[in-house]
N, C-alpha and C positions, 0 to 999 in steps of 0.2 A: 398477683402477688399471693404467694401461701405464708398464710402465718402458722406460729408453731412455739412449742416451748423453747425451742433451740435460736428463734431469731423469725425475722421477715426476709424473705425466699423470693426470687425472682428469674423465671427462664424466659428471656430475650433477645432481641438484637443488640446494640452496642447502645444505641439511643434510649435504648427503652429502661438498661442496668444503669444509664449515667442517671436519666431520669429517678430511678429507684433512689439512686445516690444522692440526691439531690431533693427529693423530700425525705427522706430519712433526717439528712442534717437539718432543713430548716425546722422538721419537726424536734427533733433535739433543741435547736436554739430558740424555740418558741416557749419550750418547756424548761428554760433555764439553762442548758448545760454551755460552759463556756469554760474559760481557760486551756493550759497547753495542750492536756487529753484533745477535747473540742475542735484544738486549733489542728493538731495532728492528725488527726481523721478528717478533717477540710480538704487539706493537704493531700493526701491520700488516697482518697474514694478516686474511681475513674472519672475523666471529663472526657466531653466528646471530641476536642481535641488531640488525644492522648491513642499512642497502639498501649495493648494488652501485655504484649512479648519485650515492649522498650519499655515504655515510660511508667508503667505500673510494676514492670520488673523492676527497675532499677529505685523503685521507690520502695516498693515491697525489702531488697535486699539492705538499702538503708536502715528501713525502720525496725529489721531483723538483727543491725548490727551489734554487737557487744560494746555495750554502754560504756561511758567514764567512769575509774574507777575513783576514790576518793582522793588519791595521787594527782592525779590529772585534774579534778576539780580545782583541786588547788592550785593548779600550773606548777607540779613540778614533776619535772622528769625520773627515772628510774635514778640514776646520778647523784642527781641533788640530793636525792632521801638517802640514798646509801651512803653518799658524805656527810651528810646529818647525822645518819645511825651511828658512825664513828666516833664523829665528837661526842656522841651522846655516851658511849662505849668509854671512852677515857674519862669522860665526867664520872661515869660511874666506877673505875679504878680512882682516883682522887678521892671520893666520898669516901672509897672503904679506907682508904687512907687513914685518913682525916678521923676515921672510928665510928664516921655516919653511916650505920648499917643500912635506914630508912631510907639515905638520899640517895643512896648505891644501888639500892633496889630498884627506884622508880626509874634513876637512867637506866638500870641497865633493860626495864622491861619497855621505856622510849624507844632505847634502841632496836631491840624486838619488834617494836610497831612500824619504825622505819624502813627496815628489812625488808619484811610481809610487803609492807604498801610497794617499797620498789619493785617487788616480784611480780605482783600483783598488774601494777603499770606495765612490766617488762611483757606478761602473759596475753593482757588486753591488746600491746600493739603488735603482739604476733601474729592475733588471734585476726586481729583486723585486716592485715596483711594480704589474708589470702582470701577470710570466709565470703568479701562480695563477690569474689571472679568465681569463686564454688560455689555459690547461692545462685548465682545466674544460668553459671552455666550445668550445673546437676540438679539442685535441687525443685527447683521450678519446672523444670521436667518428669519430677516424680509427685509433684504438691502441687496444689492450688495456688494461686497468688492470695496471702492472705496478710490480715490488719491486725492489733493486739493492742490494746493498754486497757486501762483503767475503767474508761469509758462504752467502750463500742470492741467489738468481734465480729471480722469479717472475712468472707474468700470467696474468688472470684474466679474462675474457672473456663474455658473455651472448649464446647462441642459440636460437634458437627450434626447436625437433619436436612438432609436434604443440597439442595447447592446451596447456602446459606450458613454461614456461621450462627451458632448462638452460645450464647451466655448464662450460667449460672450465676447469679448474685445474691450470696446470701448474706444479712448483716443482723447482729446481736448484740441490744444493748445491757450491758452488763446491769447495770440498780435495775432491779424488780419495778420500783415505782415509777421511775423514769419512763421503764420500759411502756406500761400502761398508760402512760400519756402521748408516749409516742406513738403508739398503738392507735388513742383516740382520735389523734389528729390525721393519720394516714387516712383514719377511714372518715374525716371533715372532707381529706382532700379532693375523693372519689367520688364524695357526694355535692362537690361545689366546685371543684375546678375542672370543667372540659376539657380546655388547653392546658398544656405545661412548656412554658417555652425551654428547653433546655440551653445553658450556657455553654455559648462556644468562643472559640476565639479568632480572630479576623481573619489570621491568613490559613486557614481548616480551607484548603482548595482541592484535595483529592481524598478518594474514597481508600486507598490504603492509611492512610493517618488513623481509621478504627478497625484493622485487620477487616477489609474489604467491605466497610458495610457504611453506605454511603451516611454524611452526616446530617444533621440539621442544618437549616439555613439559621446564622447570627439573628437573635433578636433584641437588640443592646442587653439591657441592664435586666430586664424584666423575667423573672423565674415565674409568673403566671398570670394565667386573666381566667377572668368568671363571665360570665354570661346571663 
């Protein structure tokens, strides 16, 4: 593993980046980090289970997707909020009516807000529409498979040496201080775990399931043993 200001760095087989995967995170979880960020990048990292071109693609273009917008938070459709904008629109001719210049004002700038947010919703589910069959199928051909939030930065990559596939793996934890304890427990690991059992999952029967490169054998539950 190369470390660096940009992250921890790894050129491997498919076993050896899931492994990288997999002390990264428990070093994170030892060091406190938890919640959604945490749970996302769990989710995310490669397992040895997993191809690079399917199963990290298609997760990779998930967690690239364009988010809910505040519309949708809500549960309500482009529809709903532009029929909302309307009555909010006649509420606000009624006020001027009435000689309530203040109450005319605020519908009419609701109704504004309705508008927007429908647009806004309408823009997202177009946006969604297409961007994962064009992420899969363009852009991942021109980029790394790579992670994003709050917590962790990562990309993951496939080179060729030799007959053997290998792997670039490189992950960056975003807090600076985090980052230093993650730091210090990789290198506990190096100095106290010999074995790393990497997790796999039971029915992992053939060697194309990691882009050619045969897996570990299951070792239940156990992510390591010391000696």
């Amino acid at each position: 593993m190369e470390e660096s200001i940009s992250g921890f760095k790894l050129h491997g087989t498919w076993g050896e980046v899931v492994e990288h995967g997999e002390r990264i995170t428990r070093a994170l979880h030892e060091a406190g980090a938890s919640g959604d960020d945490f749970d996302e990048w769990d989710e995310w990292r490669p397992k040895a289970h997993e191809r690079l071109g399917e199963d990290v693609n298609q997760k990779t273009a998930e967690q690239a997707s364009v988010g809910e917008g505040e519309g949708e938070k809500a549960g309500k459709n482009p529809d709903d909020d532009l029929r909302t904008a309307g009555e909010k629109l006649s509420e606000s001719y009624e006020k001027a009516e009435q000689g309530d210049n203040e109450g005319a004002m605020e519908r009419w700038q609701d109704s504004i807000g309705y508008v927007a947010r429908a647009a806004d919703s309408a823009s997202r589910k177009a946006m969604r529409a297409v961007e994962s069959t064009v992420y899969q199928k363009v852009m991942t051909q021109l980029a790394p498979y790579y992670f994003d939030n709050e917590l962790v930065s990562a990309n993951i990559q496939k080179t060729t040496r030799g007959e053997r596939p290998e792997f670039i793996f490189e992950v960056n934890v975003n807090d600076d201080e985090l980052k230093e304890q993650v730091s210090t427990r990789l290198g506990e690991y190096e100095d106290s775990i010999d074995r790393w059992h990497v997790d796999t999952e039971k029915k992992t029967e053939t060697a194309e399931a990691v882009d050619g490169v045969e897996p570990p054998e299951p070792k239940g539950t156990t992510r390591s043993t010391t000696n």
